[in-house]
VOGU-3710 file (C-alpha; in Angstrom, 3 decimals, decimal comma):
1> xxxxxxxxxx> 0,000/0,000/0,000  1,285/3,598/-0,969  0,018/6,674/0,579  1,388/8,491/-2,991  -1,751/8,135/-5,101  -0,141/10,760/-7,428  2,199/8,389/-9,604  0,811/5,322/-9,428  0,884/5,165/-13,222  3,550/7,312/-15,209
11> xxxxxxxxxx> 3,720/6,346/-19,139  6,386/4,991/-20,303  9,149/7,584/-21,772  7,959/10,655/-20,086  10,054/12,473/-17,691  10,785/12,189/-13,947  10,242/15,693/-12,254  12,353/15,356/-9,785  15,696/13,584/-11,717  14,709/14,776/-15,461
21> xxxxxxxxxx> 15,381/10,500/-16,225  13,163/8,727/-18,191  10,542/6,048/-17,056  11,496/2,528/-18,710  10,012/-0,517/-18,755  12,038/-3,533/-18,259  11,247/-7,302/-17,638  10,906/-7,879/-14,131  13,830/-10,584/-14,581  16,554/-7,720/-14,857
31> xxxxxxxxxx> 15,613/-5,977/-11,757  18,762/-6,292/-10,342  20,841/-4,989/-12,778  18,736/-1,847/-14,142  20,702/0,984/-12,955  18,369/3,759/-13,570  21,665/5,984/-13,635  22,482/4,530/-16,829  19,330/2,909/-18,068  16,935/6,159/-17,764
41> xxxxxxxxxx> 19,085/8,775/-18,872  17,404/10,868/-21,208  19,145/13,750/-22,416  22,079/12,102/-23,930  23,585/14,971/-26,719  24,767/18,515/-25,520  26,141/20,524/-22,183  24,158/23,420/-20,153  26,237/26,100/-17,937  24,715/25,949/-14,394
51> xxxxxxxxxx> 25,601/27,480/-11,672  25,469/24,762/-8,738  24,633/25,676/-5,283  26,073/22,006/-3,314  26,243/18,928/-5,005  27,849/15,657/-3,596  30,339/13,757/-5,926  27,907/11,631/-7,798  27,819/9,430/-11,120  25,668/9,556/-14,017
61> xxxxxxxxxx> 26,317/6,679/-16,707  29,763/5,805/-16,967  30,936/9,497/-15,432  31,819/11,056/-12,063  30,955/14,678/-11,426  31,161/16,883/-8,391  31,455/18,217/-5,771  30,319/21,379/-6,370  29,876/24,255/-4,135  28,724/27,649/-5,207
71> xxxxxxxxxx> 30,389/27,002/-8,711  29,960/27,736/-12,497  30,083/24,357/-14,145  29,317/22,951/-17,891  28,506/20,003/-17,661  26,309/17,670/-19,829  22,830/18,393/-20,468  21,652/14,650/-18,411  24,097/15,906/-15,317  22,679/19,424/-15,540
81> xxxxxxxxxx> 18,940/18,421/-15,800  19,559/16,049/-12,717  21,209/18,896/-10,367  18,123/22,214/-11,567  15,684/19,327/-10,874  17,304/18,028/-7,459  17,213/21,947/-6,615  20,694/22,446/-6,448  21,621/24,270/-9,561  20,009/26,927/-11,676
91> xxx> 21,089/27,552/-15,547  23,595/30,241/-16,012  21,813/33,183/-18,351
//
């Protein structure tokens, strides 16, 4: 039982608010090795300049970024999605 009746259901390749990765199906059999850090990654092609607040050391796909602290950083788009929607960056204008 969930007391989160707001995303029960979430189609598949639509966007995570909160980590900007994709939802994916897989079989139930692979459970164990889906790493959504690699798996879901959506925006997969450009950078964004951000400036990042505090972020923790932390991987996306095959990549370590971080840490930042109050710091002007491009990085690539997936990386910079995942940080504004975390609340710990905002994009550079």
């Amino acid at each position: 039982m969930t007391t989160d009746i707001h995303r029960l259901i979430r189609l598949t390749d639509t966007l995570h608010g909160k980590t900007g990765f994709l939802k994916v199906e897989f079989p139930v059999s692979t459970v164990d090795s889906f790493d959504p850090f690699k798996d879901a990654i959506a925006f997969k092609e450009g950078t964004a300049t951000i400036n990042v607040s505090n972020a923790p050391e932390f991987r996306l796909g095959d990549e370590m970024f971080g840490p930042y602290r109050d710091k002007k950083v491009e990085l690539p788009t997936a990386a910079a999605v995942l940080l504004i929607c975390k609340g710990r960056a905002e994009v550079v204008e």
